[in-house]
C-alpha positions as CSV (number, residue, x, y, z in Angstrom):
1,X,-36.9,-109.9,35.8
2,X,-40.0,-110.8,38.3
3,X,-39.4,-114.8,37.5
4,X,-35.7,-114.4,37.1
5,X,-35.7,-113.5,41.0
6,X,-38.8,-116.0,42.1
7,X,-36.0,-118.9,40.5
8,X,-33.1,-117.1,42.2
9,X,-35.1,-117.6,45.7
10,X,-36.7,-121.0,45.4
11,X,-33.3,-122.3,44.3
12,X,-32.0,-119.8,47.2
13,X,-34.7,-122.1,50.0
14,X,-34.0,-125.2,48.0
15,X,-29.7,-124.7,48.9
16,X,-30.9,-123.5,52.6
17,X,-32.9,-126.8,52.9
18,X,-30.7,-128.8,52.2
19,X,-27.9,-127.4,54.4
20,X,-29.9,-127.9,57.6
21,X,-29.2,-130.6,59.9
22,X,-32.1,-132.9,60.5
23,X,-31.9,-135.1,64.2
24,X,-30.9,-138.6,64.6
25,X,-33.1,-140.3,66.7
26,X,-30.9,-140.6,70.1
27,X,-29.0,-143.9,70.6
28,X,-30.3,-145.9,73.6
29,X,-27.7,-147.0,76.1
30,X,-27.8,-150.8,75.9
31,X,-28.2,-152.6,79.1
32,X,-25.5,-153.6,81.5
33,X,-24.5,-157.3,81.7
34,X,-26.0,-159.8,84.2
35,X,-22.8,-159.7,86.1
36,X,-23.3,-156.1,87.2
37,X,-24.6,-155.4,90.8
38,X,-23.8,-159.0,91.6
39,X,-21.9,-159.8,94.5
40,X,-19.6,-163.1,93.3
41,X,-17.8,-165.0,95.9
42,X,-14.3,-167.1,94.6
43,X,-14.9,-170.7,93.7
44,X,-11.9,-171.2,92.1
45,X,-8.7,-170.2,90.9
46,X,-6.2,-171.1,88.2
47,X,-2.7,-169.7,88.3
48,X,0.3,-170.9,86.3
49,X,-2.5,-173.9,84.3
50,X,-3.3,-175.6,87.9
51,X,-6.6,-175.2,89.2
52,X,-6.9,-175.2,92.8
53,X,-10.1,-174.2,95.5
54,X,-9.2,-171.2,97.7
55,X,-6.7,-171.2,100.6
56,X,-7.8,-169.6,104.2
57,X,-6.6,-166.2,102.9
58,X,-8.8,-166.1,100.0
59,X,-11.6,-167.8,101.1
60,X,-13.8,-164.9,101.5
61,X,-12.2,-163.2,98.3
62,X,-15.1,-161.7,96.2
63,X,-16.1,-158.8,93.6
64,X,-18.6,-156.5,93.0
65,X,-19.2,-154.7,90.0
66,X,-21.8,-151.5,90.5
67,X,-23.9,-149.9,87.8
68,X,-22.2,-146.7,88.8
69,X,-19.0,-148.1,87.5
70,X,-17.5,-148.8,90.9
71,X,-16.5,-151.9,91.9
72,X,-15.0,-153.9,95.2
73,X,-12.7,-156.4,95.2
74,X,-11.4,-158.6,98.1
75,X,-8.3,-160.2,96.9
76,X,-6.4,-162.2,99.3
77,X,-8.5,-160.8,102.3
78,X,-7.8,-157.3,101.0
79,X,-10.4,-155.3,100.1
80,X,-9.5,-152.9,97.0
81,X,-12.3,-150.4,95.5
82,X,-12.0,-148.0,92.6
83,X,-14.1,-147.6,89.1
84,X,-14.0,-149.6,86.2
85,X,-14.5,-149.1,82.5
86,X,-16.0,-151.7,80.1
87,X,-15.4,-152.5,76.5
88,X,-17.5,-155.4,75.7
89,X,-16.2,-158.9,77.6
90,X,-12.9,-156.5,78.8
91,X,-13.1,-154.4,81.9
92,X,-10.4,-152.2,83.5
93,X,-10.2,-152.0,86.8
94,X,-8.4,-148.5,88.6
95,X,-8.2,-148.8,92.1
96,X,-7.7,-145.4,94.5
97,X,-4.0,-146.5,94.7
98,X,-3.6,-146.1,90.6
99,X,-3.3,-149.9,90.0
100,X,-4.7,-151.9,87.7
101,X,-6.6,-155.0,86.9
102,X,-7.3,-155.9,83.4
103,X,-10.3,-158.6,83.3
104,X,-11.6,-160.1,80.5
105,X,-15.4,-162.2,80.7
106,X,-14.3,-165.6,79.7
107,X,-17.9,-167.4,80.5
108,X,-20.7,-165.8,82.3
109,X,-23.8,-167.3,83.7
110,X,-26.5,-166.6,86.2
111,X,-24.6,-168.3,89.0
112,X,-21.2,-168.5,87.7
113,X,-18.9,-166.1,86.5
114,X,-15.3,-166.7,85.0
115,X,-13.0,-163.9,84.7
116,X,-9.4,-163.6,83.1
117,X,-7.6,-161.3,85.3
118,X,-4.7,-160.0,84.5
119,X,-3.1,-158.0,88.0
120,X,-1.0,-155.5,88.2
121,X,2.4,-157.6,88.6
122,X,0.9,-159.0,85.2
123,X,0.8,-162.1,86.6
124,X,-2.4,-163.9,84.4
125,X,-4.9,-165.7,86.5
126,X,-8.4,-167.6,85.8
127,X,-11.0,-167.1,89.0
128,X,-14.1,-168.5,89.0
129,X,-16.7,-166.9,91.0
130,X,-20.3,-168.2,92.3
131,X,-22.7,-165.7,92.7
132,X,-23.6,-164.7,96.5
């Protein structure tokens, strides 16, 4: 009976064992893009397949994309802020008047930065910005 119940608790420990959880190590956050915390003046725009440099009202057009997932946007010489959410090359932009600005990173380097941008009259446009 004495080894019946030594059997009956190591298998008892053994069952407990292998029940408990064990921790994954935590997942580190990758790092944001390049683009973030950049301020990128307009170079360019594409509307409708025709490039063209900016007019006097969006001359001074730019965006800003924080680490705190804020951004600003001067569109037009209007400034718009609100916070975005990324997915890979695809942002989301939400401005404080519920609008918004789907963006996807068509090519991004150190001083350039061309967006797809998608507003919210879903009009499709291509803006190329320099960096500031």
């Amino acid at each position: 009976m004495h080894k019946f119940l030594l059997v009956f608790i190591l298998l008892f420990h053994l069952a407990v064992q292998a029940q408990s959880q064990t921790k994954s190590p935590a997942k580190q956050a990758s790092p944001p893009p390049a683009y973030i915390g950049k301020t990128w003046k307009i170079f360019s725009i594409e509307e409708f397949g025709v490039t063209k440099l900016p007019a006097k009202k969006t001359v001074n057009d730019m965006l800003q994309l924080n680490a705190d997932n804020t951004f600003m946007l001067r569109i037009d010489s209007m400034d718009v802020s609100g916070k975005y959410t990324r997915a890979g090359k695809s942002l989301v932009l939400s401005t404080e008047k519920k609008e918004a600005y789907y963006l996807t990173i068509l090519k991004e380097l150190p001083d350039t930065l061309n967006i797809q941008c998608k507003n919210p009259d879903l009009i499709t446009s291509v803006f190329k910005y320099i960096k500031q």
